[in-house]
TORGUKOL-731418 format. One record per residue (C-alpha): residue in one letter; x, y, z. Coordinates in steps of 0.02 Angstrom, whole numbers, plus 32768, in hexadecimal, padded with zeros to 4 digits. Layout:
N
AXYZ/...
END
This chain:
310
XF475EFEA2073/XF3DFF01620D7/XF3E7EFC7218E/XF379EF2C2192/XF2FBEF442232/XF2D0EEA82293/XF256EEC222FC/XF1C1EE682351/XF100EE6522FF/XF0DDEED223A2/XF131EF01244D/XF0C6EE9724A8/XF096EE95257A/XF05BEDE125AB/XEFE5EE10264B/XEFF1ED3D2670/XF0BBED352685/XF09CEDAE2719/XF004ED5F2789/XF050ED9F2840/XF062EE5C2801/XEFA9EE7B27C1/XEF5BEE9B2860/XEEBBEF062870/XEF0CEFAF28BA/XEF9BEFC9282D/XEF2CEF90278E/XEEF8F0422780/XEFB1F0822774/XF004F00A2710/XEF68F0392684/XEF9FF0F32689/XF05CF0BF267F/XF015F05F25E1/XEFA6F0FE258E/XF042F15D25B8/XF0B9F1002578/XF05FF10324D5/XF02FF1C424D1/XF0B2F220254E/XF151F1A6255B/XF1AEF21D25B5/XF13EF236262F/XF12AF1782640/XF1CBF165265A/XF1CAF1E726EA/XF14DF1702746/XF1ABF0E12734/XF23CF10F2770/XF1D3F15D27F8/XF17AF0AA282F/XF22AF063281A/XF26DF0AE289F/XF1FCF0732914/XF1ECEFB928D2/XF288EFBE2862/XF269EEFD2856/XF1C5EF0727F1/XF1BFEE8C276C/XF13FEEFA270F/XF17AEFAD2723/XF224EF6226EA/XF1EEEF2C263D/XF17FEFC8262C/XF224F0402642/XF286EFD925C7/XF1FAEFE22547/XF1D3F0A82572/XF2A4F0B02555/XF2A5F05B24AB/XF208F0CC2477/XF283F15A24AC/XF320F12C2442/XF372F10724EB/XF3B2F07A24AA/XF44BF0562534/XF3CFF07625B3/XF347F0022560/XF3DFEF6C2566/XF40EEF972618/XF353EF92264A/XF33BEEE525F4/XF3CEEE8E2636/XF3A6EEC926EE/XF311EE7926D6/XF33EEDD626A0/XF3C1EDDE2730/XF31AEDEC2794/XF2B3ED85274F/XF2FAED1526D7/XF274EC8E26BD/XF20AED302652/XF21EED1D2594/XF1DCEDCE2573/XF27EEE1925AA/XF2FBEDAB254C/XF27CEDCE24AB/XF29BEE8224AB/XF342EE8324D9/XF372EE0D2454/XF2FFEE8923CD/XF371EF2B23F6/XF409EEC023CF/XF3BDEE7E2329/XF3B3EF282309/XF463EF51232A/XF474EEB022AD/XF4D2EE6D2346/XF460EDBF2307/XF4D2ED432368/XF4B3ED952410/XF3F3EDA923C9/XF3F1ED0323AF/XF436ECC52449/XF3A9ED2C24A3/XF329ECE02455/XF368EC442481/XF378EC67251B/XF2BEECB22533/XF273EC1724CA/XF2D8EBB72563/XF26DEC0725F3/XF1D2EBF22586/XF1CEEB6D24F9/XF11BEB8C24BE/XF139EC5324A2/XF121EC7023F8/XF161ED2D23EA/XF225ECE323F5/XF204EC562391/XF1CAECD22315/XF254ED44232E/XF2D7ECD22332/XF292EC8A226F/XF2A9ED312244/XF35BED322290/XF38EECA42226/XF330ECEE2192/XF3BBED902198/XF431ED1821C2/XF427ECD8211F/XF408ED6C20C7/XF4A5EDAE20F6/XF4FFED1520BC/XF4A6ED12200D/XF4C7EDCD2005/XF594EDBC201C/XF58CED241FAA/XF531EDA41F2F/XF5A6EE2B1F4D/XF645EDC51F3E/XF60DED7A1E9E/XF584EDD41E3B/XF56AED461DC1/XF547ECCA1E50/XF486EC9E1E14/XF46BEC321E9C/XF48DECB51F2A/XF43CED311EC7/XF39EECC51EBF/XF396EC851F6D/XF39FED471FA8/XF322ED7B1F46/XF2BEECDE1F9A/XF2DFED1D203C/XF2ABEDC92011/XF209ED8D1FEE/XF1F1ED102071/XF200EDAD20DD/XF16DEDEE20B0/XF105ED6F211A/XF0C3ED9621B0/XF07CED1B2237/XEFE5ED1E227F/XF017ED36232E/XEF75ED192399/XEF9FED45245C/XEF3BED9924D5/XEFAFEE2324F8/XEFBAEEE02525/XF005EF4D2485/XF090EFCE24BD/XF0C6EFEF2419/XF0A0EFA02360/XF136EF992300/XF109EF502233/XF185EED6221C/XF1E0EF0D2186/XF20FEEA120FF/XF2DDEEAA20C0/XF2F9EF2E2049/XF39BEF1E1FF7/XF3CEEFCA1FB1/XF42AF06E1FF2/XF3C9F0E82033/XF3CFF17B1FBA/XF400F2301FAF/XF363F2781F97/XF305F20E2003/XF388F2402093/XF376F2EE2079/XF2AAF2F52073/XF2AEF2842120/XF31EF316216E/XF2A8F39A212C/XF214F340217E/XF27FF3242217/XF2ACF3EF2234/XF1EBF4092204/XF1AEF38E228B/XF246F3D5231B/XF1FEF48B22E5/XF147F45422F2/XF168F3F923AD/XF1B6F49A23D1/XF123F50C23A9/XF0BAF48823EA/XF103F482248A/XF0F1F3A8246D/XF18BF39724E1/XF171F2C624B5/XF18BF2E02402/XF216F3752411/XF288F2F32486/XF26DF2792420/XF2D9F2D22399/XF360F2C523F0/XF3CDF24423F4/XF3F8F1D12491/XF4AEF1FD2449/XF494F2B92443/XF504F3252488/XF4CCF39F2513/XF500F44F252C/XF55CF48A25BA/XF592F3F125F8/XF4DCF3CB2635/XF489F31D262E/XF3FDF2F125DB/XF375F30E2672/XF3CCF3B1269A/XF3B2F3E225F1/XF30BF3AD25CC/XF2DEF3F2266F/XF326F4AB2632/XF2CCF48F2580/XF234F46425C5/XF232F5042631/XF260F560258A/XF1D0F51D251C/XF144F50925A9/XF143F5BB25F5/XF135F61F254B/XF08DF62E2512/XF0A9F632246E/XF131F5F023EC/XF148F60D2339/XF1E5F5D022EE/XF207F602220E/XF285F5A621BE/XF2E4F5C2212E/XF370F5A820BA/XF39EF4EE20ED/XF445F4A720AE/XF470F3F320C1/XF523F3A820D7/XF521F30120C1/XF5A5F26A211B/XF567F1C6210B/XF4F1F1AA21AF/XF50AF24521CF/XF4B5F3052199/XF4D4F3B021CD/XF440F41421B3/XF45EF4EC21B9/XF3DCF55221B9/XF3A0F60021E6/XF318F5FC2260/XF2AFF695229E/XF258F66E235C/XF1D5F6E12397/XF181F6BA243B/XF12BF7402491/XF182F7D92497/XF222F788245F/XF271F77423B7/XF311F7132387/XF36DF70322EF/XF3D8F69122CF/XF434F6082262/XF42DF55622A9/XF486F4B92288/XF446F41622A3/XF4ACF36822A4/XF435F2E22261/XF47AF2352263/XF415F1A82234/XF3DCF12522B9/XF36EF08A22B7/XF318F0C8220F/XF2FAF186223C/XF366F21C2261/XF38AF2562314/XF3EAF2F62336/XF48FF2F22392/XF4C5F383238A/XF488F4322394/XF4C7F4DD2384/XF48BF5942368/XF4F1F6352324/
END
């Protein structure tokens, strides 16, 4: 069954929650944290973590590094970010909001909902929860209707209400805040159906065709992003000694061209191995060789966790 995606109208920034931080002489920073964030995440990030350090109780900066870390996939990181936040600060709703959307995800919806409840606590009039947390109760019952259905196919009545719900889905408030977009996210209505074969297989081929074209590109944002937060790194390096080392690989050649050919899928459930033989020319090098990719599928899109050549 395809995983149902909860997730807010937008990832939204409410500049009135934090009156005491928008002073004149950081206004210009915190808007190229914002264009960054948007167009070079992992540069963002870099930033943040850089202001951190020197005010590592900064209400703003905080929120900004656990949105920058969901963008990323870093999805532990995004959770740790959060709660240290709320430790901080726990009278912002923003924080509990977001934190309570990656667990929705997750379709942990109890702790989602207790969240939200919590964050409609430190703010009764903020409408993103209350929105949220409708939509909380609206899987709640989905998934009730749907093991009803499944443990008796000729129950009408469960088979009608879910098809109800399905539709009531579709509707989307009209959220009207005065608010700074980090990220629009469609909400997506319930789609009760297994993903299929062939649609798995033409998502991997566009996934190897984007990693290739970052490659060639030299878009380090949209190469690391193909990666999983999960992925395994060679050599026993972490991830920023790693990215460091591929970054140093991809930026100093000054040209890439990568062929591909002769892709073979092997397929286990969330999971796809992807071997191919791929022919790299930079200048006045040439590799061939075959390649093997481990695709498994995250949060509605395939991240690689795995990677190995020869």
């Amino acid at each position: 069954m395809e995983f149902i995606r909860i997730v807010l109208k937008n990832i939204i920034i409410f500049l009135l929650v934090f009156p005491l931080i928008v002073l004149a002489d950081n206004q210009d920073n915190m808007k190229s944290i914002l264009t960054l964030i948007n167009e070079k995440p992992f540069i963002a990030l870099e930033k943040i973590k850089k202001g951190l350090r020197s005010s590592p109780d900064e209400p703003r900066l905080l929120f900004y590094k656990g949105v920058t870390e969901a963008k990323l996939n870093l999805i532990d990181d995004a959770i740790n970010t959060y709660n240290d936040l709320i430790n901080r600060h726990p009278n912002l709703p923003e924080p509990y909001n977001n934190l309570a959307v990656i667990y929705a995800e997750r379709q942990e919806l109890d702790l989602a909902k207790e969240i939200l409840e919590k964050a409609i606590k430190t703010n009764s009039s903020y409408s993103v929860a209350h929105v949220n947390l409708g939509d909380i109760y609206t899987q709640m019952a989905t998934n009730a209707y749907n093991m009803a259905f499944e443990i008796d196919k000729d129950n009408k009545i469960a088979k009608n209400k879910l098809k109800l719900i399905t539709e009531l889905f579709n509707y989307k408030p009209n959220i009207k805040e005065k608010s700074i977009v980090i990220e629009e996210l469609d909400k997506k209505s319930i789609v009760i159906k297994a993903r299929s074969k062939l649609d798995d297989k033409k998502n991997i081929i566009k996934s190897i065709e984007s990693w290739k074209t970052a490659w060639e590109e030299k878009n380090l944002d949209l190469y690391f992003n193909s990666y999983s937060e999960n992925f395994k790194y060679p050599n026993q390096m972490n991830q920023d000694q790693w990215e460091s080392y591929r970054r140093d690989r991809i930026i100093n050649k000054k040209n890439i061209s990568i062929s591909i050919s002769n892709i073979k899928l092997k397929f286990e459930k969330d999971i796809i191995h992807a071997v191919f033989y791929q022919d790299y020319k930079s200048t006045g090098y040439q590799q061939k060789s075959k390649k093997t990719l481990f695709f498994e599928f995250q949060s509605n899109d395939w991240k690689i966790i795995e990677e190995f050549s020869g």
